[in-house]
MDTraj code that builds the backbone (N, CA, C; nanometers):
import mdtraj as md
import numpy as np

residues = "UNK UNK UNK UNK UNK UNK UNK UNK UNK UNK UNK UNK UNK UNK UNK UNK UNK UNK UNK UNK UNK UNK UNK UNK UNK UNK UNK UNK UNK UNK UNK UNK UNK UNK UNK UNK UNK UNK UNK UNK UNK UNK UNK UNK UNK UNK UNK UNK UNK UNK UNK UNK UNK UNK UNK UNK UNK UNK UNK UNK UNK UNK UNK UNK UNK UNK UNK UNK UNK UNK UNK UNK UNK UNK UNK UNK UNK UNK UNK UNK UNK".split()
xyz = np.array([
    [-2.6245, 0.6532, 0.3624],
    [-2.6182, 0.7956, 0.3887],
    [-2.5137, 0.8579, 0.2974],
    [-2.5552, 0.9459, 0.2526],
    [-2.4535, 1.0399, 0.1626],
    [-2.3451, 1.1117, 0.2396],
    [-2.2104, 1.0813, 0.2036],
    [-2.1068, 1.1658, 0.2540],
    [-2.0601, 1.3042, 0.2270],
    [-2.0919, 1.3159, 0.0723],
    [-2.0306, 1.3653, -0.0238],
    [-1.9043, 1.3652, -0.1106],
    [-1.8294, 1.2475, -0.0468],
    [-1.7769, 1.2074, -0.1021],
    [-1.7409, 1.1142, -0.2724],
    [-1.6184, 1.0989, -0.3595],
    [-1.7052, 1.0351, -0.4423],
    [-1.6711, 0.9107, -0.4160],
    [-1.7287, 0.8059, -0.5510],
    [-1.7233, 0.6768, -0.5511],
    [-1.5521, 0.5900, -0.4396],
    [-1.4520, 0.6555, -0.5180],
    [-1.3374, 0.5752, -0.4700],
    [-1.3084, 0.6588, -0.3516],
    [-1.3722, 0.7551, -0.2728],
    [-1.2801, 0.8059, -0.1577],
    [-1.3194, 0.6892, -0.0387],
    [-1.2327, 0.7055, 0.0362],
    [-1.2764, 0.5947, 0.2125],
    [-1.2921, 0.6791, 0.2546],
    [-1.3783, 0.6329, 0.3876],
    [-1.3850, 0.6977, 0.5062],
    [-1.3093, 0.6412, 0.5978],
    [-1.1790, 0.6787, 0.6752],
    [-1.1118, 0.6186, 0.7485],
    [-1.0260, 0.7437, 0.8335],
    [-0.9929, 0.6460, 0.9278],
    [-0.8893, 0.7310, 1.0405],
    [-0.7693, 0.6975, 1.0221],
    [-0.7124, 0.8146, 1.0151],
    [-0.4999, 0.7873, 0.9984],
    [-0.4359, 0.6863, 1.0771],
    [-0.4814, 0.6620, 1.1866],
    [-0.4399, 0.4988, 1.2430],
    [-0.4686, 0.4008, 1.1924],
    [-0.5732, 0.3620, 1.0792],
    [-0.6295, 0.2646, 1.0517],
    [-0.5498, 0.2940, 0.8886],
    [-0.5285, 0.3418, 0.8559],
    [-0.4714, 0.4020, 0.6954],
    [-0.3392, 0.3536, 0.7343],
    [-0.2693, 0.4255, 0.7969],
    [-0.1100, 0.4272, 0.7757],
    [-0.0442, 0.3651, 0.8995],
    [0.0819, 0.3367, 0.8672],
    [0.1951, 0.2015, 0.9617],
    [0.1540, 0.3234, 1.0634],
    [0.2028, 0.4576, 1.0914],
    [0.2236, 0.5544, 1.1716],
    [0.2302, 0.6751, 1.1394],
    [0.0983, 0.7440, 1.1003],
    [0.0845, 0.9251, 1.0890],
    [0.1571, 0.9913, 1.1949],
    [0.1416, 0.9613, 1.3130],
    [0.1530, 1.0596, 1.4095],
    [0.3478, 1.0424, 1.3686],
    [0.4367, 0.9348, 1.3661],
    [0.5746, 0.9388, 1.3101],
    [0.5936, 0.9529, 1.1540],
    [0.4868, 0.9838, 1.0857],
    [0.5483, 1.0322, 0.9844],
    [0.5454, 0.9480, 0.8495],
    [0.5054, 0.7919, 0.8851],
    [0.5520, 0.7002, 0.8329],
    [0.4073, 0.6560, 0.7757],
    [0.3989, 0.7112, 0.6451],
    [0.2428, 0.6902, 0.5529],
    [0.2526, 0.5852, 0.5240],
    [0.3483, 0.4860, 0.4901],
    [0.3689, 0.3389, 0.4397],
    [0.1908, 0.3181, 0.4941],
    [0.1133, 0.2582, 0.4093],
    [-0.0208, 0.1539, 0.4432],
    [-0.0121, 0.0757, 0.5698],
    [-0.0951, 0.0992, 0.6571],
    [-0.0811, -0.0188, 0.7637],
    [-0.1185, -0.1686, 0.6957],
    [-0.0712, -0.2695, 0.7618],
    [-0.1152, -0.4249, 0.6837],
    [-0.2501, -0.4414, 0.6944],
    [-0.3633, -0.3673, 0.7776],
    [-0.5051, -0.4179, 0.7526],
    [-0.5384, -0.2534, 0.6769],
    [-0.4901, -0.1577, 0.6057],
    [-0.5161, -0.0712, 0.5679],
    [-0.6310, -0.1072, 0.4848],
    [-0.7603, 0.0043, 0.5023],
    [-0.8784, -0.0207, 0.3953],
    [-0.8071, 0.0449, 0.2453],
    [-0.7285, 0.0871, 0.2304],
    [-0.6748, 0.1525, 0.1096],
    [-0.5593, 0.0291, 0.0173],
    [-0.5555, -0.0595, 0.0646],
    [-0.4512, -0.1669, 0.0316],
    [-0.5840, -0.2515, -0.0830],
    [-0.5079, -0.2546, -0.1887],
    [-0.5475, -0.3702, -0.2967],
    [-0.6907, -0.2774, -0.3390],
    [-0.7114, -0.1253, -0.3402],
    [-0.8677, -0.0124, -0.3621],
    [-0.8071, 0.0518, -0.4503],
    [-0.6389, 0.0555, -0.5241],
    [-0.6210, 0.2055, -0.5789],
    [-0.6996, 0.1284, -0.7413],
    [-0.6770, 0.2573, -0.8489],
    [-0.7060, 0.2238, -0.9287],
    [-0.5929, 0.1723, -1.0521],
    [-0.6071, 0.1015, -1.1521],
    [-0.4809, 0.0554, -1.2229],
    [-0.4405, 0.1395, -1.3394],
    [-0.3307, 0.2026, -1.3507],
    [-0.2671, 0.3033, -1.3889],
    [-0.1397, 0.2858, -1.4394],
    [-0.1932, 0.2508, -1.5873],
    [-0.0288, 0.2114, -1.6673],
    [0.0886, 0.2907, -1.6735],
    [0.0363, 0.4366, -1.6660],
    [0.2157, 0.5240, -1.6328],
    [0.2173, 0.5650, -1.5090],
    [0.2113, 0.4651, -1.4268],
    [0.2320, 0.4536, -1.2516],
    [0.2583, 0.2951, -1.2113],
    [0.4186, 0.2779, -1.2718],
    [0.3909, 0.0983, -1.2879],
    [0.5160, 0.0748, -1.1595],
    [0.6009, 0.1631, -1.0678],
    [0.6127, 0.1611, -0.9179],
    [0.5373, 0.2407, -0.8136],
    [0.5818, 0.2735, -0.7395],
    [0.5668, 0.3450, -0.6456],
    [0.6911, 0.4435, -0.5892],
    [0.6691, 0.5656, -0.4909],
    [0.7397, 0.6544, -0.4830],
    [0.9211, 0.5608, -0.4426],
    [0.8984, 0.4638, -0.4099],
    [1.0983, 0.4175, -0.3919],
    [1.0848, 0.2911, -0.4762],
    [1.0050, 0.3266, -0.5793],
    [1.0757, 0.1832, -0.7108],
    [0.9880, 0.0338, -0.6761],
    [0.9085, 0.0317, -0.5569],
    [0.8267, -0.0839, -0.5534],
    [0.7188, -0.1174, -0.6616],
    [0.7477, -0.2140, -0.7145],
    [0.6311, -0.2315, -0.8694],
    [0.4808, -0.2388, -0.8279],
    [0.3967, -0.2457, -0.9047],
    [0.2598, -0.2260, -0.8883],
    [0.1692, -0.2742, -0.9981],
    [0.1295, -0.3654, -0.9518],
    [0.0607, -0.4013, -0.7888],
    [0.1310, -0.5282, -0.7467],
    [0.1036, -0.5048, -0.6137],
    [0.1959, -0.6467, -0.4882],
    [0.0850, -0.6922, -0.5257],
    [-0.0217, -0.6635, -0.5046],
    [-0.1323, -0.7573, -0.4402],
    [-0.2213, -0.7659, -0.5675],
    [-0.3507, -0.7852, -0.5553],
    [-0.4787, -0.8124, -0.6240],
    [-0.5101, -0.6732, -0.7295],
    [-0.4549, -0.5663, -0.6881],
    [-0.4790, -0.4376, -0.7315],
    [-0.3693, -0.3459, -0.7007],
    [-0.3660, -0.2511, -0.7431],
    [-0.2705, -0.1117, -0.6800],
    [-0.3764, -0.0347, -0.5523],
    [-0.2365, -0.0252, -0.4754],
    [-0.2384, 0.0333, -0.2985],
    [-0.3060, 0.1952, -0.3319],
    [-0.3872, 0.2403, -0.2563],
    [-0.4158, 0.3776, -0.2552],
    [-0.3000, 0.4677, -0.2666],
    [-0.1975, 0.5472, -0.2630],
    [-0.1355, 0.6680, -0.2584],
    [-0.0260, 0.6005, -0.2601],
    [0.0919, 0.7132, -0.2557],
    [0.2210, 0.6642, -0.2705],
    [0.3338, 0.5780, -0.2401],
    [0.2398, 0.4946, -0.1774],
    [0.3335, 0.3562, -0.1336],
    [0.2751, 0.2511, -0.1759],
    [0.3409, 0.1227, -0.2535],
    [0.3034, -0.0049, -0.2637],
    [0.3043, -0.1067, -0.1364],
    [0.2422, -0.1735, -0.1114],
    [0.2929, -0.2597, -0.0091],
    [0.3044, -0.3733, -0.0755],
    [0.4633, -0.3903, -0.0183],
    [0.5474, -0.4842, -0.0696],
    [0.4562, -0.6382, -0.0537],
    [0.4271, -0.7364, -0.1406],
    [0.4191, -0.8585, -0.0984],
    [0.4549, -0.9412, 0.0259],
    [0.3952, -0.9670, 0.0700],
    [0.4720, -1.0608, 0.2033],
    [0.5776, -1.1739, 0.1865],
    [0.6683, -1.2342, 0.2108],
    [0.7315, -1.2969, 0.1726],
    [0.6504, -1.4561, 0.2308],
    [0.7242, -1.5792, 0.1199],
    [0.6310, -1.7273, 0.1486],
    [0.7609, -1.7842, 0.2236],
    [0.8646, -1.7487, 0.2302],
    [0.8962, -1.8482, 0.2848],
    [1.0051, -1.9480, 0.1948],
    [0.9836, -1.9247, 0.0481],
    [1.0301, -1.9515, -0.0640],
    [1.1532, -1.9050, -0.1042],
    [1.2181, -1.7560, -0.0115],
    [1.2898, -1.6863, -0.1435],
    [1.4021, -1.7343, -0.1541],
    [1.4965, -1.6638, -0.1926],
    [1.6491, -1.7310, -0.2208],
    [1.7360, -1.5717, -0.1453],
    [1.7914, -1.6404, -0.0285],
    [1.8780, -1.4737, 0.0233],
    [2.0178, -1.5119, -0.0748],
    [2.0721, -1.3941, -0.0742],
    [2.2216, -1.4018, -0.1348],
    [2.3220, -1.3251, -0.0499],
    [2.4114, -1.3428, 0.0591],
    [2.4689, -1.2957, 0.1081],
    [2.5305, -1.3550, 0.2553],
    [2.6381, -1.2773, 0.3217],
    [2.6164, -1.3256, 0.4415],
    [2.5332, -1.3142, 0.5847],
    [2.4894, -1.4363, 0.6223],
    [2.4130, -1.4445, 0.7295],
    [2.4894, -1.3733, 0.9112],
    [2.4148, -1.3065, 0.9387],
    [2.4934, -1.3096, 1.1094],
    [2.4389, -1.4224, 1.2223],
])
top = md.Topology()
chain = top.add_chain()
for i, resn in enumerate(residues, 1):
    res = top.add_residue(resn, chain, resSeq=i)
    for name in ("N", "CA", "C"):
        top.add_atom(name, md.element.get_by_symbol(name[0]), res)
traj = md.Trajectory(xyz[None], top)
Protein backbone atom coordinates (compact mmCIF):
# COMPACT_ATOMS: atom_id res chain seq x y z
CA UNK A 1 0.00 0.00 0.00
CA UNK A 2 1.23 3.41 -0.80
CA UNK A 3 1.91 5.81 2.06
CA UNK A 4 3.22 8.58 0.35
CA UNK A 5 5.92 8.56 1.84
CA UNK A 6 9.46 8.29 0.26
CA UNK A 7 11.85 5.42 -0.05
CA UNK A 8 13.94 6.07 3.38
CA UNK A 9 11.02 7.50 5.58
CA UNK A 10 9.59 4.76 8.51
CA UNK A 11 6.51 4.40 9.63
CA UNK A 12 6.78 4.32 13.35
CA UNK A 13 5.50 5.53 16.76
CA UNK A 14 7.66 7.87 19.11
CA UNK A 15 7.76 5.04 21.69
CA UNK A 16 9.15 2.68 19.41
CA UNK A 17 11.75 5.48 17.82
CA UNK A 18 13.08 7.11 20.88
CA UNK A 19 14.63 6.07 24.67
CA UNK A 20 11.64 8.68 25.77
CA UNK A 21 9.60 11.44 23.62
CA UNK A 22 7.16 12.07 26.12
CA UNK A 23 10.76 13.19 28.58
CA UNK A 24 12.34 14.71 25.98
CA UNK A 25 15.01 12.27 25.49
CA UNK A 26 15.24 11.52 21.39
CA UNK A 27 18.42 9.37 22.05
CA UNK A 28 17.16 6.03 19.63
CA UNK A 29 15.52 3.46 21.71
CA UNK A 30 17.87 0.03 21.56
CA UNK A 31 15.21 -1.83 19.29
CA UNK A 32 14.69 1.56 17.38
CA UNK A 33 13.60 0.81 13.56
CA UNK A 34 15.79 3.94 12.73
CA UNK A 35 19.12 2.41 14.26
CA UNK A 36 21.80 1.08 11.63
CA UNK A 37 18.70 2.88 8.36
CA UNK A 38 20.45 6.41 8.24
CA UNK A 39 22.24 7.08 5.19
CA UNK A 40 26.30 7.41 4.99
CA UNK A 41 27.37 10.92 4.95
CA UNK A 42 31.02 11.92 4.83
CA UNK A 43 30.60 15.60 6.29
CA UNK A 44 28.47 14.09 9.16
CA UNK A 45 31.34 11.86 10.59
CA UNK A 46 29.77 12.44 14.62
CA UNK A 47 26.78 13.11 15.89
CA UNK A 48 25.12 16.11 17.74
CA UNK A 49 27.66 15.46 21.27
CA UNK A 50 30.83 14.17 19.27
CA UNK A 51 29.71 10.36 19.04
CA UNK A 52 31.48 9.04 15.71
CA UNK A 53 29.53 7.47 12.96
CA UNK A 54 28.62 4.82 12.54
CA UNK A 55 28.56 2.55 15.96
CA UNK A 56 26.96 0.01 14.17
CA UNK A 57 26.55 -1.55 10.55
CA UNK A 58 25.43 1.93 9.20
CA UNK A 59 24.63 5.53 10.51
CA UNK A 60 21.53 5.93 13.15
CA UNK A 61 18.57 7.97 11.65
CA UNK A 62 18.71 11.72 13.14
CA UNK A 63 20.78 13.32 15.56
CA UNK A 64 22.00 10.84 17.79
CA UNK A 65 24.48 7.95 17.25
CA UNK A 66 23.97 5.06 19.35
CA UNK A 67 26.89 4.44 21.08
CA UNK A 68 28.21 0.74 20.57
CA UNK A 69 27.47 -1.53 23.36
CA UNK A 70 30.28 -2.31 25.35
CA UNK A 71 32.00 -6.38 25.16
CA UNK A 72 33.15 -6.58 28.16
CA UNK A 73 36.74 -5.96 26.84
CA UNK A 74 37.41 -2.32 27.69
CA UNK A 75 40.13 -0.89 29.75
CA UNK A 76 38.49 1.71 32.64
CA UNK A 77 41.10 4.27 33.84
CA UNK A 78 40.31 5.67 37.09
CA UNK A 79 39.03 5.21 40.49
CA UNK A 80 36.56 2.54 41.25
CA UNK A 81 33.79 3.08 44.24
Amino acid sequence: QQTGQDAQSLVSTPAALFADAGGDDYRLAATSPALDAGETLADVPTDIVGVARPQGAAFDIGAYEQAAAATGDEIFAGPFD
